[in-house]
Structures are given as C-alpha cells and as structure tokens.
N, C-alpha and C positions, 0 to 999 in steps of 0.2 A: 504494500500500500504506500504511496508517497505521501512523503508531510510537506505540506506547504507551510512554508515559513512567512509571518506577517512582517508587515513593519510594523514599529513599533505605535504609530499613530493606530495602525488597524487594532493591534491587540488593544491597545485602549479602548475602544471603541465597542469591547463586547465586555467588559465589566458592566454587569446589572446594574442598574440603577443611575449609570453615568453615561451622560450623551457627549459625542466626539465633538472636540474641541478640532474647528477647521482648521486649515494649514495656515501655519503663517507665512506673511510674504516678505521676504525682506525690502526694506525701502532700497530705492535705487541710490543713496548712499553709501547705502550697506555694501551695495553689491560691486563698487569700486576698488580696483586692486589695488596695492600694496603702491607702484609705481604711477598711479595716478594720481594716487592723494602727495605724493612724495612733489611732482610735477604741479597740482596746484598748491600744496605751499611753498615750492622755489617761483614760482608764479608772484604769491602774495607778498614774499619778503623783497624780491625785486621792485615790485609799486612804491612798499617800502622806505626802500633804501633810495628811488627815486625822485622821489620826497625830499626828503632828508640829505641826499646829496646831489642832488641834481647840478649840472653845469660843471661839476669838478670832474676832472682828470677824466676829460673825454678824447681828450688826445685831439682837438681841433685845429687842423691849420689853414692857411689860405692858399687860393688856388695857385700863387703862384711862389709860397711860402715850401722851403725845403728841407729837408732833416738830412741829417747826417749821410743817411744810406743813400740818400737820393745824391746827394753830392757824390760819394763816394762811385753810385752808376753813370752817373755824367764824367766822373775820370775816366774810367771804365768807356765808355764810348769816346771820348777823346783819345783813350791809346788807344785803341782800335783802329780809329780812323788814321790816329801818326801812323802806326802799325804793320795794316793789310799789305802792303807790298812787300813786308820786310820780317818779317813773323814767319817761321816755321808751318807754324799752325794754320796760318793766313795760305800764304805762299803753297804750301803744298797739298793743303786739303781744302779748303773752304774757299778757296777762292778760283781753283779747281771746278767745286761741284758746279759756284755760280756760272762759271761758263761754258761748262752742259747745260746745267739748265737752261740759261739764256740763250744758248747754241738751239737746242730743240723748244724754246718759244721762237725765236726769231723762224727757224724754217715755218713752222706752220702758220706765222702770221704773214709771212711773204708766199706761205700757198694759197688765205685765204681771206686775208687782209689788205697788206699794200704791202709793197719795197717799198726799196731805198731809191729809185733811181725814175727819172722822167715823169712820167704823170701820175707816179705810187700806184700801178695798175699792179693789181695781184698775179699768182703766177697759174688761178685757174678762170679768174674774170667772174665774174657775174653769173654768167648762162651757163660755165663750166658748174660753178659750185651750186646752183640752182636745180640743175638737170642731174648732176652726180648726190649728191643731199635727195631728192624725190627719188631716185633709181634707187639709192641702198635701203630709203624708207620701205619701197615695195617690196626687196628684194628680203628683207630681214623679216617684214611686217605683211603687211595686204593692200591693195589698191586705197581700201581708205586711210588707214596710215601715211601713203603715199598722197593723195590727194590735200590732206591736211596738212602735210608739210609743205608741200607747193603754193597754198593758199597764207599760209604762214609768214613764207619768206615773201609773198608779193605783198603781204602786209607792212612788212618790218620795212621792207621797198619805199611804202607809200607812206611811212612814218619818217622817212629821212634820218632811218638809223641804221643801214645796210653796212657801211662799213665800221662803227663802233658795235654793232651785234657782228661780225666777223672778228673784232679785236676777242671779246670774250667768248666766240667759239674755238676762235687758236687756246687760247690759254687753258677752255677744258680740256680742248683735245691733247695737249700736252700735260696737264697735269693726270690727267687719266688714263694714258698711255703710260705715264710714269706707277698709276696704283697699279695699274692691269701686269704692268713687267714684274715687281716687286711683291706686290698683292698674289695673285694666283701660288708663285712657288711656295711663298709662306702660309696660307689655305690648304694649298694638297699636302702640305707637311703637317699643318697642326692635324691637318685630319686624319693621314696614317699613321702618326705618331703621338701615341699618348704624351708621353713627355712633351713636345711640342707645345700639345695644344695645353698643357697645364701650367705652361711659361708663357705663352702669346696671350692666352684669355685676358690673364687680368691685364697684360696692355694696354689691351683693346678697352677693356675696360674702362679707363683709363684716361685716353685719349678722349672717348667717345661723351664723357661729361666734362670735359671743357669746352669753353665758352669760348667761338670765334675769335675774339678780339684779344683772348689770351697767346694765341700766336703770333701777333703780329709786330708787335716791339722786341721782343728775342731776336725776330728773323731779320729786321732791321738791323738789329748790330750786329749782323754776323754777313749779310750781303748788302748791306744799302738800302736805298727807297730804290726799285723800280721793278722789271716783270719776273727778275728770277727768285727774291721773298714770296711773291705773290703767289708763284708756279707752286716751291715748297709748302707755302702755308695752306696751298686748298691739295697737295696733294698728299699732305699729313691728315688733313681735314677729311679727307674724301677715300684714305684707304681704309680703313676698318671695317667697310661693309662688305667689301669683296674678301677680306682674306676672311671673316669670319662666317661669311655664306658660303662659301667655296670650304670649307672645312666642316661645316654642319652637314651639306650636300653631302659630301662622302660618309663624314661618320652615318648618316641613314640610310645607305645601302646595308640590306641584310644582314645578319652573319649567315643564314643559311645560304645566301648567296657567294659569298666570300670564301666558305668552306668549298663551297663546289669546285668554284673555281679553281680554287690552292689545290684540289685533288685530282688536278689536271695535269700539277706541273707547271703551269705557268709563269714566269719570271715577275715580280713585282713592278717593271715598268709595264709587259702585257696586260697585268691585270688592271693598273691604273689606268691604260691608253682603251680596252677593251672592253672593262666594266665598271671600273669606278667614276671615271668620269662620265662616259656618256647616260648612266643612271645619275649623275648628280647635274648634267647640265641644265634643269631648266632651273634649280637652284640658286647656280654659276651664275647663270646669264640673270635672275634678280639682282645678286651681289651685283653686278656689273651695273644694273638698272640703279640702285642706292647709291653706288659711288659717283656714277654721272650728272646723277640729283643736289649731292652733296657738293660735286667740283662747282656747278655752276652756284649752288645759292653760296660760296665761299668768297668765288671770286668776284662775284658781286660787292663783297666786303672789304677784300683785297685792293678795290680802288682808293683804300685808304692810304695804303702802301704804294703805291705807283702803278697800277694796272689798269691796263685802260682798257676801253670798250661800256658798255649800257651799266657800270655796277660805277661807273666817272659821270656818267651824266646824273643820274640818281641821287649821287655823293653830293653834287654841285648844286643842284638844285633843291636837296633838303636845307643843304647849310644857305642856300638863300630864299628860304621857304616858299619858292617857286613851285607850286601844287602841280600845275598843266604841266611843266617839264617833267616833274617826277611822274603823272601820271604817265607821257606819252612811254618814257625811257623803260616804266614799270611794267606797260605793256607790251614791251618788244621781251623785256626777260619773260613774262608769262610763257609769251607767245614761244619761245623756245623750252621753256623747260615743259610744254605740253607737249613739243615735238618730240623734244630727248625721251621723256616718260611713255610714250605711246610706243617711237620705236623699237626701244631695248624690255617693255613689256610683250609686244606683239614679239619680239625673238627669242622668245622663253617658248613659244608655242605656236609658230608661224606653219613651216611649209611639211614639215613630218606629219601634224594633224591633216592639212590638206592631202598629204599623197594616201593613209591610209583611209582618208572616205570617201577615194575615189575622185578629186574633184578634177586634180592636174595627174597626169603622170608624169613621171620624172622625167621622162625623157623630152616631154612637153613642156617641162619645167627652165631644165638644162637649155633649150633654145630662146626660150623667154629669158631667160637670163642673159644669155650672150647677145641678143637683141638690143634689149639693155643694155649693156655694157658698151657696145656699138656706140649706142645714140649719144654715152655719156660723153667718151671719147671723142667724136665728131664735134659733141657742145664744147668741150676743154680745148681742141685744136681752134674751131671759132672763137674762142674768149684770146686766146694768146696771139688770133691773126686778124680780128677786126674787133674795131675800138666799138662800135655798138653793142657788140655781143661782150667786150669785156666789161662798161659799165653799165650799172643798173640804171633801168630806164625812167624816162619820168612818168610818174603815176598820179592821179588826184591827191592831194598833200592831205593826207590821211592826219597826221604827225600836228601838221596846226591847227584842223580841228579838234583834235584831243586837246593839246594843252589851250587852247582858248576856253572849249567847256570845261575842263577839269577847274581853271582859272573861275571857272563864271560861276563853276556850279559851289566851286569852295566858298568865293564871295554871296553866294545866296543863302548856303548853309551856315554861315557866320554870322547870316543877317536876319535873316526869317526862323532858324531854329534856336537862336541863340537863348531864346524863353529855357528849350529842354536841354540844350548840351551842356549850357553851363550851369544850367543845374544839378546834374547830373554830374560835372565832374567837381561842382563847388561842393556837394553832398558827400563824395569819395574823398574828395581831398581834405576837406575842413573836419570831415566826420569820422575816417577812417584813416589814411595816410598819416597826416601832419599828428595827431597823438602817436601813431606808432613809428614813426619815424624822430619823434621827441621823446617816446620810452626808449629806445636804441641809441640814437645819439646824443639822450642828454644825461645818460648814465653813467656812472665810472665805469671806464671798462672793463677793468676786474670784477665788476660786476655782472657786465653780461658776459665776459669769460665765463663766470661761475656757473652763470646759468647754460652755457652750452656744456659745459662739462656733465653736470649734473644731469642735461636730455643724454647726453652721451651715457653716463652712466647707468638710466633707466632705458634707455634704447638696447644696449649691448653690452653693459657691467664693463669691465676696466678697461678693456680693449679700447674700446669706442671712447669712453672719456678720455685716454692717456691721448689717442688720435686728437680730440677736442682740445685738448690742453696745448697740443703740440701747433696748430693750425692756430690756437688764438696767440698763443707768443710770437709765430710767425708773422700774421697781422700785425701784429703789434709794431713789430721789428721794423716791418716794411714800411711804414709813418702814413700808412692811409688809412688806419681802423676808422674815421671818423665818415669818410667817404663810404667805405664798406659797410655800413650801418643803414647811410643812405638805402645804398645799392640791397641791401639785405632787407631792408624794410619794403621796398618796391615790390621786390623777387617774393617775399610770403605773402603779400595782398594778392598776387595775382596769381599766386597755386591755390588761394582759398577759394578765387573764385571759381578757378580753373576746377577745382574738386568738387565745388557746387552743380557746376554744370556737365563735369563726369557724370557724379552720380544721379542729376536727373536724368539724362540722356543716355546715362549707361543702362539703368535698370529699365529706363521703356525700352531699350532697342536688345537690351538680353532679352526681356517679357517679351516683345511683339516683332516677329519674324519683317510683319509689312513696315514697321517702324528700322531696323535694321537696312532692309534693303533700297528704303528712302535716304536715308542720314547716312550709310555708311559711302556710297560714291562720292556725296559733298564731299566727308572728312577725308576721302583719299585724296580727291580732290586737290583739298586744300595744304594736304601734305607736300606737295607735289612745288610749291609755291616756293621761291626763295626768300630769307628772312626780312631783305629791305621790302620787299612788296610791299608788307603788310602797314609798314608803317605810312604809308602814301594817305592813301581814301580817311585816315585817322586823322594824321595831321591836315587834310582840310574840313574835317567838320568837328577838331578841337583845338589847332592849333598848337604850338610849339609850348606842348607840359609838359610834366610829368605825368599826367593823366594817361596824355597821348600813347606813351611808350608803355606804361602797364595796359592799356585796353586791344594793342598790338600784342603783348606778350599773352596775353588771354587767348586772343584769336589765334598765335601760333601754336601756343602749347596746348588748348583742348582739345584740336583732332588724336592725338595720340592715347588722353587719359578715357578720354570718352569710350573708345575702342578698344582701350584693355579692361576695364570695367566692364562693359558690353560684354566681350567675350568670358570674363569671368561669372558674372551672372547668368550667359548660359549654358556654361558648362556644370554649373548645381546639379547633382545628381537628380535624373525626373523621378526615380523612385523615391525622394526623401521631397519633392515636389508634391508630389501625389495623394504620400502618407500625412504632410500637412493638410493640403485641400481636406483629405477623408474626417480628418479632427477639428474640423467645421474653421482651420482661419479665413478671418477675413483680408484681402487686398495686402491691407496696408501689414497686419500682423506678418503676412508672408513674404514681404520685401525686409521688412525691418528685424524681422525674428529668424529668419533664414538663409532668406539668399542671401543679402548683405554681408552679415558674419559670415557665412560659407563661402564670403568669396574676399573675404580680408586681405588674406593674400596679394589678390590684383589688385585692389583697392591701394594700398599699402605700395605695389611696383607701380599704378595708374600716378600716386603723389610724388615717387621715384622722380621719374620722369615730366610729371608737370613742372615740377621744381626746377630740375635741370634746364627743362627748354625756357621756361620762363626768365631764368636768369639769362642766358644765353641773349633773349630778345630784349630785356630789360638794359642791358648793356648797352645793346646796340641802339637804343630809343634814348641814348642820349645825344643823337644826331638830331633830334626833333626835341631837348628840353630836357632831356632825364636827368642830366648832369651825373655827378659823384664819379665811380672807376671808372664807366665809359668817357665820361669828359679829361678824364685823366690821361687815357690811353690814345687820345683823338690829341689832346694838347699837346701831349708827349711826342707825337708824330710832325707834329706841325713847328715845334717850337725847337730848337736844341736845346735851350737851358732849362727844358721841361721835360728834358726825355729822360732823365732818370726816375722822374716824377710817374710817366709813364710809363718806365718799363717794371718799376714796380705796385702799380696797376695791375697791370699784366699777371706779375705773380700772384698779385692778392687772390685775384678771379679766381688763378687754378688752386690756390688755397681753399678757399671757399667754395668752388665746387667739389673738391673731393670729401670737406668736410658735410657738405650737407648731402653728398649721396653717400656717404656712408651711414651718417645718421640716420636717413631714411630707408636703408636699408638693412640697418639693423633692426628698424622699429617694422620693417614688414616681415623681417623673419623672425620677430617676437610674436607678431600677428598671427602668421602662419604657427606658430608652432600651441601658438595657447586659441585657435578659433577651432570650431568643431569639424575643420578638414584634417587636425591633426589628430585628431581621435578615430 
C-alpha cells in the first residue's frame, strides 16, 4: 500500500476541530534576494553621500584644461612624429604596413575613383563600374538584386555623389579584402582547432564591444590623419564577423559527418576543401555579408581621420548643421549599404537553389554568365576609350532636391512641431538626464567607484568587482572621469529605454507569429543602416543636443534587443506554455510569471548588447551636441594640443566598454543560472 506523505499545512488541516489556516504569501519584499537589497542600499547611501558631498573631488576639468597624462601623450605624439622616419619600430614595421595599406587603397580608388593624372578619370569609368557592379549583383544574387543595384547607382548619379560614393566603395573594398585574407584563415583555424578557437573567442570578444571612435586616435599616432588609419580602423572594425562565422560554420558540420569522412582516409586539407567548407558556406558567405556591413558603417566614421568619400560629406555637414547635405550624402550611404546587404545575402543562397529546382541548368547558366562577362568587359574597354562612357552622365539633380527639402522640411519641423519636440526633449532632459547626469558627475568619485564595484561585486562576486576596481583607477588615471560620467549617464538612459521597448516588442512578437513577421524585416532592416545615418532625420526635428544623440542611440540599438528578446520569449518551452494556460493564467500572469523569467537569460544578453550599441552611438552623437568623450576624441583629432586629451578619450571608451559588458554579463549569467531555465 503507499503512504502519501502530507505537507505539513495538509496535516494541519485534518486535526478535529481546527480549520486550515491558508497559505501565506510573502510580500514582495520579502521575496527580494540577498543582492538586491544589498544594490538598493548602495543605491541609498550614494543619494546620500551626494548630498553631503556633492561638487567635491569630481575630478572636473575644462575642455581645453590638461592633466599630467594628457601632457605626457602629446610628448608621446611629438616623438613620434620627430621619430617615424628614424625609429626602428617606425622604419621597419609601421611604416611598412602604412604603405601596403595605402598601396592597396590607392589601387582600388584609381580603379574606381579617380587618379592622379589629366581629368582624374578612373581606371574603369563610369559604364565600366556600373555595368560590372549590376553583372556581379546578378551573377552572385538574381535579376532583382541586379536590377536594384542598377537603379541605385543611377540614383547616387543623380544625387551628384558618384565619385565620393566610389571614394568609400574603394576603401570597403580594400579594407574587406584585407578581413577576407586575414579573417577566413583564422575562422577555419578557430574552427578545426579547439585551442584556436579558445584563444581567438575572447578576442573577438573583445574587439566587438568597443566603440568606433575608440580606434581612431591610436591609429592616428601610429600612421597619420589620412586613408591608411582609416583602411586599418574599419578593417579591425569589420573582421570579427567573418572569422567568427567562418569558424561556427565548420564547428556545425556533424560529427557523424566528420567521422565518415576521416574513415575514408582522407587528408585534412580534403576534408576541409570537400566537406567542411562547402557545408559551412552559406554560413561563410553571412560572415562575409557582417563584415561588409560593418567596413562600410566604419568608414563612414573614419572620415574623421582623413577618408574620404559620403562618411566627409556627412562629417561636414553635421559639424555645420547642414540637414539637406547630410540628408542627401545619408542617402547615397543607405543606398549602398542596401546594395552591399542584398548582394552578399542573395550569395549565401543564389544559383545552387536555382539549378536544383530546375529553373536554369548549368550549362545555361555557365553561358549567361560568360555573356555577362562579355558585356562587362566591352562596358570597361568603353569607359577607358571614350570620355562619355567614362563619366557619369547628367541626370535630373536628384541631390538638390533632397537637400532643399530635407532643409525645408527641418525648418518646418523646428517651427510647427516645436509645441511636441521640445517638449519632449525638455521633459527627458530636465526630468531624467540633467539629475542623472548631476548624480554621476557631481559625486566624488570614489564614490561612484564604490558603487560600480559593489554592482561588480553583486553581479559576479570578486572577479567582477576586482575588474570594477581596476577600470575605475584607470579612468581615473586617464583625467576624463568627469567627461565619462557625462558619456555614462547618456549611455544608461538610452538602454532603459532601449529595454523598455525590447520588452514591449519583444514579448508581442515572441506571442504573435503575425506581429514577428511584421517588425522583424523593419529591424533587419534597420540593422543594415550605418551609424551616422541615424543621426541625420534627429538632428533636424531636434537639433544639435544631447537629446538628439540619445534618441539616435535608441533607434540604433533597439533592433538588436528587441530581437533577442523576441526570440527568447519564443523559445519558452510550449509545454510549460500550455501547462500554464491549463491552470487558468490570465495574459498578463503569463508574460510576467513565465515567459519573462524563462527567458532572463536573453533578457539579460538583449541589455548586453543594448548597452554596448548604445554607447557606441552615444559617442558618436557628439557630432550633433552630445559633447563629453566623443567631443574629446573629435577635439583631439582636430587640434594637436588636444590630442593627448583625445587619445585618452579613446582609452576611456574601451575602459568603459569592457567594464560594463562585463558587468552585464555577469548579471545575465547570475540570471540565467538562478531563473527557472536553470532548474
């Protein structure tokens, strides 16, 4: 016979004479862990002590005020500069690399650009590079790939930006050339080799949360202002997606695959050329598709350092709040990086889909192509033997009706909606920003040291604090904590909000498949988009704030949180889905009681990540007002007796990003491991 065993409320419950006392519930005080209560009284005694010490030892200087260290890196690029020809170091390596690099930018912008010589006519013309650009579109992608790039460039034509959109197509094509040579062999290395891939990861890691503009005053003392920093910083920027897709690609071939193979005999380059590869190419060919995405939204920013082409007009026109220019210029980067995205997507899954459903046969294929190739070659010999076909024709000036309306439409939204925008951002700023940006910078600093220590501490126990500790003396060191306060206060408004509209957006589009398939195109969409864009259409309906540059960092960084969210919410098991519905919750119980915590987790890598992009764009939005390390690292470039000032800017950044994604990524694998996915 079995005994069921009560609990102990049950056994009460059948003593004669006494009625069960119901359960009790604990208040949701109660029900707060150890590291939350700890998290709001380091909370309370910060308000505190802000009180109380407010205005002291906040480390404030002026913008054009320099500390010791900053002297010390203005030597520091003064012997450099005595230096570069006479320096070991200079002389035989670094000055070396700058010209390769500059050697392999100059070729592709005298293929697709201009020379040096008579009328700067490039060396494939116009109709060459028009006709050869459309022919690889089809050739990689399909007729309509190929169509839209055709209609692209006759845009960029009639926008009167044909030869600065050729300046920044050279410097992708060479910096990406540069991931692809570099990138690929370290990919198929991390991926056959465990070791590899257990050194390269955190690299990548690494790399991949710092903030643009963190590379760009290193690169200057070490090559100059002009295109071979530029080439380097978008192709440090832009490799990490190919070597780390390209090595995922392989590790997810089989083992039963792998075994077969090796039981063949086969040599390890066979097996790589025969099966690891061509099961990892469409993989491959994404990675390739990220870092092409990546080179162009770089070198956009790279105009800051001397690179020319659509990321110099953009530059030009922010810093003279010129809207219409920045729109027109915004529009030709669009317009290319939908090209770039369509084509090297459509080449993950182009012509192998078509030959097995019958549509082309190959050998129909292989003529179409040499067809092609024909017309291309025929258009390149006309570009180089008559001057019509080398330059780009005249078209309806597309270019000044942009910037006339962009101009017009900035001046109307300035003027007729100025009731709601400045409301709107007088509300964020007066209500939210300016106290938290005067609890961060009008604190002693050892104060909000302590308090990152201590999230460090409850995020990840010593580890994480010793990191915390380590990164705020750093700061410290570098003489811009007071700027980085700025910059940090900016960066957490706009991941709250950024988290806000995750989580709306994430849980209807995990809940509703037709919500999903609506929203998810925008945010690829929008992914797609290089960082200055964003800030164009902002700065004309809010002009040059700080508003501006957090409502841009919003807009970059929520396609990403949104979509891991999303996908974490519905990935909740339907069986623990199910078994709630059956126990009658309602809606909201089952978002809030279920999915949500069961997807902590993402929740937790969605604020990873909002974080990171957010700073990244917050930085950059001090080209429209944001001021603090952005304005630092901009001064820094512009000024010499600011470049130390600048280049430790620079450093702060990649301080400050690695400290706050580690924080935060301590605090999601606390998440994960104490949410009910860990159980």
């Amino acid at each position: 016979m079995t005994t069921v065993v009560k609990p102990p409320s049950a056994a009460v419950a059948e003593v004669p004479g006494e009625v069960a006392a119901p359960p009790r519930r604990r208040s949701p005080l109660a029900r707060l862990s150890t590291g939350t209560w700890v998290v709001i009284a380091t909370v309370v005694l910060w308000l505190v002590l802000r009180v109380a010490l407010g205005g002291q030892w906040t480390l404030a200087i002026g913008r054009s005020e320099l500390t010791s260290v900053h002297e010390n890196l203005n030597a520091l690029n003064d012997w450099v500069g005595a230096n570069r020809n006479t320096s070991p170091v200079f002389l035989y390596f670094f000055n070396y690399i700058q010209l390769g690099v500059e050697g392999l930018g100059s070729f592709f912008t005298h293929l697709f650009a201009h020379t040096d010589v008579g009328k700067e006519i490039p060396q494939l013309g116009w109709l060459g590079t028009t006709v050869l650009m459309t022919f690889a579109a089809w050739a990689l992608g399909n007729v309509r790939v190929a169509v839209l790039t055709l209609v692209g460039l006759l845009v960029i034509v009639s926008q009167g930006l044909w030869s600065e959109s050729m300046d920044t197509l050279a410097l992708v094509l060479a910096a990406v050339l540069l991931a692809l040579v570099i990138g690929l062999p370290l990919g198929i290395w991390a991926g056959t080799n465990e070791r590899a891939h257990k050194v390269i990861t955190p690299v990548l890691d690494f790399m991949q949360i710092l903030p643009s503009f963190a590379y760009l005053a290193p690169l200057v003392l070490l090559f100059m202002i002009g295109p071979a920093p530029a080439i380097v910083a978008t192709w440090i920027f832009a490799i990490p997606p190919v070597i780390r897709l390209t090595a995922h690609g392989i590790r997810q071939v089989p083992a039963a695959t792998r075994e077969a193979v090796d039981s063949l005999g086969v040599s390890g380059l066979q097996r790589l050329r025969h099966v690891l590869m061509p099961m990892a190419k469409r993989t491959v060919v994404i990675g390739i598709n990220q870092t092409t995405m990546a080179a162009l939204s770089m070198v956009t920013i790279a105009a800051l350092i001397g690179a020319p082409g659509l990321g110099l007009v953009v530059t030009q026109a922010l810093q003279s709040l010129d809207v219409g220019t920045a729109l027109n210029g915004g529009v030709a980067i669009v317009i290319l990086a939908i090209v770039f995205d369509r084509v090297t997507t459509a080449a993950s899954m182009r012509s192998e889909l078509a030959v097995r459903a019958g549509k082309v046969s190959v050998r129909a294929r292989r003529i179409a192509v040499g067809a092609g190739a024909v017309v291309a070659l025929v258009s390149i010999y006309l570009s180089r033997t008559m001057l019509w076909a080398a330059l780009p024709p005249t078209l309806p000036d597309l270019g000044g009706a942009l910037s006339t309306a962009g101009n017009a439409v900035s001046g109307w939204a300035q003027t007729n909606l100025s009731f709601l925008t400045q409301t709107l951002r007088d509300l964020v700023t007066y209500g939210v920003l300016n106290p938290l940006e005067s609890l961060l910078t009008g604190s002693p600093w050892f104060v909000v040291g302590a308090v990152l220590v201590v999230l460090g501490f409850v995020a990840g126990h010593w580890r994480t604090a010793l990191l915390a500790a380590v990164a705020v003396a750093l700061m410290v060191w570098l003489g811009v904590w007071n700027d980085a306060m700025f910059t940090l206060a900016a960066t957490l408004l706009a991941t709250v909000i950024v988290m806000i509209l995750g989580l709306v957006l994430g849980v209807w589009m995990g809940r509703s498949s037709t919500a999903d398939n609506i929203i998810r195109p925008v945010l690829d969409a929008a992914q797609t988009m290089p960082a200055f864009v964003y800030l164009v259409p902002f700065l004309a309906l809010f002009g040059a704030t700080r508003f501006t540059a957090i409502v841009a960092a919003v807009v970059y960084a929520a396609p990403a949180a949104i979509k891991i969210i999303a996908d974490g919410i519905s990935q909740v098991s339907a069986t623990t889905v199910e078994a709630a519905e059956s126990s009658g919750s309602t809606t909201w119980q089952m978002i809030t009681k279920v999915q949500i915590p069961m997807s902590a987790k993402a929740i937790g890598l969605a604020a990873n990540q909002g974080l990171i992009y957010a700073l990244s764009m917050v930085v950059i939005g001090a080209m429209v007002g944001a001021g603090a390390l952005g304005y630092d690292v901009i001064a820094g470039l512009n000024q010499l007796d600011l470049f130390g000032k600048g280049l430790a800017a620079g450093l702060t950044l990649v301080v400050m990003g690695i400290l706050l994604d580690r924080l935060t990524q301590a605090a999601t694998d606390r998440s994960g491991r104490t949410s009910p996915l860990a159980h």
